[in-house]
C-alpha positions in Angstrom: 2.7 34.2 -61.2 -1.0 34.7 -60.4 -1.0 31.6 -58.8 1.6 32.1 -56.6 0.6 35.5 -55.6 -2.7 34.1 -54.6 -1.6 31.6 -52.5 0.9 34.1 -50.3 -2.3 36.2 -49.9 -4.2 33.1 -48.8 -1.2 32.5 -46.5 -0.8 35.7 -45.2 -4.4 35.7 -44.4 -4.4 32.8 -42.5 -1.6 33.2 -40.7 -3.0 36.9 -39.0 -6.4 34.9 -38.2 -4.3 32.3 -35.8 -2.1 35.1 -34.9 -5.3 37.0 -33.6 -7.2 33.8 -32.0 -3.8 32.7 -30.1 -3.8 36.0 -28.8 -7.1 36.4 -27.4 -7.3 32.8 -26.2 -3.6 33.4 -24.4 -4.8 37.1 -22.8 -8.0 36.6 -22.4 -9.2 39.7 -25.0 -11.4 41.9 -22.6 -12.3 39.3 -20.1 -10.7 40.7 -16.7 -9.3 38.8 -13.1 -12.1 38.3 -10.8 -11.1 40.3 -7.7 -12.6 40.6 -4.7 -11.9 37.1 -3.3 -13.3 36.0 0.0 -14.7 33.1 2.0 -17.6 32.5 4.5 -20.1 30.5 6.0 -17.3 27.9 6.9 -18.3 24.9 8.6 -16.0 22.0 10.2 -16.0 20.3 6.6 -17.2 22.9 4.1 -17.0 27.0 3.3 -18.4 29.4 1.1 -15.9 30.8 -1.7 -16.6 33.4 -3.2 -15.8 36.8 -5.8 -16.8 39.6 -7.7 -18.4 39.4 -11.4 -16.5 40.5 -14.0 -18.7 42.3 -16.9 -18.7 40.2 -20.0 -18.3 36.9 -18.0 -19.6 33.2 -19.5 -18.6 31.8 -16.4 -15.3 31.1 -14.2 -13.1 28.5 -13.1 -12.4 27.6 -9.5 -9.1 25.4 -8.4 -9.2 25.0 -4.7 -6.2 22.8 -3.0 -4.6 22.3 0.4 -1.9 24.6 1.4 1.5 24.4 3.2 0.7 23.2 6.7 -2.1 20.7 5.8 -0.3 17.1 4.6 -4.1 16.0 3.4 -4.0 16.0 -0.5 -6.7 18.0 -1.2 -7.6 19.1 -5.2 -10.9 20.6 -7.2 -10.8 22.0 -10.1 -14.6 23.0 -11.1 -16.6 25.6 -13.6 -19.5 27.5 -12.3 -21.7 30.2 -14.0 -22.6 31.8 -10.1 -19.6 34.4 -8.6 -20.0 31.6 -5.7 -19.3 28.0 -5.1 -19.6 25.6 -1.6 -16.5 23.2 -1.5 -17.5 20.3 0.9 -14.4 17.1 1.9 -12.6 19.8 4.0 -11.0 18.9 7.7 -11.7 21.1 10.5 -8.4 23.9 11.1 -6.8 23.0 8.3 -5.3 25.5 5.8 -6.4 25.4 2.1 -5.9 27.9 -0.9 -8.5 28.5 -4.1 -8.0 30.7 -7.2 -11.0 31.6 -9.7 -10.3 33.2 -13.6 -13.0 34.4 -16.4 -14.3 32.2 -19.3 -14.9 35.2 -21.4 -17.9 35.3 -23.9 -16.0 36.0 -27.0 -13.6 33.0 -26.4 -10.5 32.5 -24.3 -10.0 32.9 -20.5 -8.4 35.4 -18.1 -5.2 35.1 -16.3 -5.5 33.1 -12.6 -6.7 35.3 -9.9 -3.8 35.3 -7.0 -4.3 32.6 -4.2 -6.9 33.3 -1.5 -5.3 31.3 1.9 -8.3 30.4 4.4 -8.0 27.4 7.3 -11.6 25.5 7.4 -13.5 26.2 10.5 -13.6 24.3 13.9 -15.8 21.8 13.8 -19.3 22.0 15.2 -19.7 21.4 19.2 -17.9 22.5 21.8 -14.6 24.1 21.8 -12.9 21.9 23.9 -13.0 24.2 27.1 -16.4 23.5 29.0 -19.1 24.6 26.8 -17.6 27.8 25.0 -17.4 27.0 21.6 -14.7 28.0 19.1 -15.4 30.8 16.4 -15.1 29.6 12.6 -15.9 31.7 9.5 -12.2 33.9 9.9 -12.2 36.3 7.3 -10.0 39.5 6.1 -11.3 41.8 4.9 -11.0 45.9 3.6 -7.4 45.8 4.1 -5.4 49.0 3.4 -1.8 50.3 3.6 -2.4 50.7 7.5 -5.6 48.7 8.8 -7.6 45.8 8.2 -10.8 44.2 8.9 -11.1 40.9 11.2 -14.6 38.7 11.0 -15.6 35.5 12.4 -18.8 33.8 12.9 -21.2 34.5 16.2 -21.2 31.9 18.6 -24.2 31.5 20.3 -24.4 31.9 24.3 -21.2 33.5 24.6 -20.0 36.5 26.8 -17.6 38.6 24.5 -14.9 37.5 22.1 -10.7 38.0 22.5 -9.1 38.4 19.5 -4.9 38.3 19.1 -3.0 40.0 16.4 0.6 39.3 16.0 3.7 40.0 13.4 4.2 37.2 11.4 6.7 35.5 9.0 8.5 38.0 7.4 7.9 41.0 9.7 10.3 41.7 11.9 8.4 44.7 13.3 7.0 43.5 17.0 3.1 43.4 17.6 1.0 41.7 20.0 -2.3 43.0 20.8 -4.9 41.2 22.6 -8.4 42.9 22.8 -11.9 41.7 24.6 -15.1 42.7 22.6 -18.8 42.3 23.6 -21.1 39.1 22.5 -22.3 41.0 20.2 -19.6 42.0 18.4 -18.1 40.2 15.7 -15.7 42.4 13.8 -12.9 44.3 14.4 -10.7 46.8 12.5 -7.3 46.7 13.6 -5.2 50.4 13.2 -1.9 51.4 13.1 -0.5 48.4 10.9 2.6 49.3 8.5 2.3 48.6 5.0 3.3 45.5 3.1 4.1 43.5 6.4 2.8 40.3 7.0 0.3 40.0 10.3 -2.2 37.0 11.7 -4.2 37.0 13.9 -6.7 34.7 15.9 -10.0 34.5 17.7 -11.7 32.5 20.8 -14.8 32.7 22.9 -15.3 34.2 26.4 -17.9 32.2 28.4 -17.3 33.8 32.0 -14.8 32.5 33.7 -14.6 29.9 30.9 -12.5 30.6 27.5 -12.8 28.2 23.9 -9.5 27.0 22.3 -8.3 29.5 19.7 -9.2 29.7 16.1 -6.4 29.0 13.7 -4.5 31.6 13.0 -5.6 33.5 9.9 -2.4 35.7 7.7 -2.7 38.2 5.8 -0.3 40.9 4.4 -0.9 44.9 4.4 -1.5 46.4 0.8 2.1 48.4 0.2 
C-alpha cells in the first residue's frame, strides 16, 4: 500500500510540472506582444523593420513574407536580440508583410504580433518623369479613431510634395483628397477619418512644372 501510494504522489507530481511548463511555453508566462510595429529607411531592395521592447525580453522572432499583390515568393524567418532588423532581396513597389513575437527569459515565447503590410520603396534614380524623383520610406503612423499620420522619405531638389488619400476596400464611405505641401515638408496628418474604415493613400514629387510617378499606395485601417 505504501508503495502504491508513493508512486501516485510521484505521479501526481509529475504530471502538475508538465502541466505548468506546457502552459507557460504555450502562453508565453509574462512575456508580452511586441507592439508598436513600423518600418523605415526603405530602399529599392531593403527597409528597416522595426518594434517596441517588451520588458523581460531574451530576444524576438521576425517572419517577413510577400503579401497578396506581389507573385515573388518571398520568406525569412530570423531571431534577433535588437527591437530592429534590415531585410535586404526585396523588389522595388512591391507589397510584403512581417510579424515579430517575444522569446521570454523564463522560457516559452509570446503569441505572433498581427501583420504589419508595407510595399518596398522605389528604387533609387529618377522617378520616371524628368528628374523628380519618387518618394519611398511610406509609413503610418499615430493612427486614431479619426486621424492618422502619413510619412515618406525627403527627396532631394524637389518643390513640394502631393499626397492622395482615398477610401479603400471595404469602405464604402467616398474620400478623395488631394493636398500640395512644401519641400520641406514630409508628414501629414490627415482629419476627419471615420473609425474602423479602411483608407490608402499615396505620395509623388513636385519638381515645377514637372511631377514623379506615384508611390505605391500604402492601406491602413482606422482604430474602431
Amino acid at each position: 500500500m505504501k508503495t502504491i501510494l508513493i508512486v501516485s504522489v510521484l505521479w501526481v507530481f509529475g504530471f502538475i510540472q508538465n502541466s505548468n511548463t506546457s502552459f507557460d511555453v504555450k502562453n508565453g508566462g509574462s512575456c508580452a506582444v511586441p507592439a508598436g510595429l513600423t518600418v523605415t529607411n526603405q530602399t529599392g531592395s531593403s527597409a528597416v523593420l522595426g518594434w517596441g521592447a517588451v520588458p523581460g525580453s531574451a530576444g524576438y522572432n521576425i517572419e517577413v513574407e510577400n503579401a497578396s499583390g506581389n507573385a515573388n515568393f518571398f520568406k525569412i524567418s530570423t531571431s534577433v536580440n535588437a527591437t530592429t532588423f534590415t531585410i535586404d532581396g526585396l523588389l522595388p513597389t512591391l507589397p510584403y508583410k512581417f510579424k515579430v513575437r517575444t522569446y521570454c527569459l523564463g522560457g516559452g515565447k509570446s503569441d505572433w504580433s498581427g501583420w504589419y503590410y508595407f510595399n518596398a520603396g522605389a528604387s533609387s534614380g529618377n522617378g520616371g518623369n524628368g528628374s523628380c524623383g519618387t518618394p519611398g520610406g511610406q509609413q503610418t503612423t499615430n493612427i486614431t479613431n479619426n486621424s492618422a499620420k502619413l510619412k515618406w522619405n525627403a527627396v532631394s531638389g524637389v518643390s513640394g510634395y502631393r499626397i492622395n488619400i482615398e477610401n479603400a476596400s471595404g469602405n464604402n464611405s467616398p474620400m478623395n483628397l488631394t493636398i500640395n505641401l512644401p519641400s520641406g515638408t514630409t508628414n501629414y496628418t490627415v482629419p476627419g477619418l471615420l473609425p474602423g474604415k479602411a483608407y490608402k493613400w499615396k505620395v509623388r514629387s513636385l519638381c515645377g512644372s514637372q511631377t514623379s510617378d506615384w508611390s505605391p499606395k500604402q492601406t491602413f485601417v482606422t482604430m474602431p
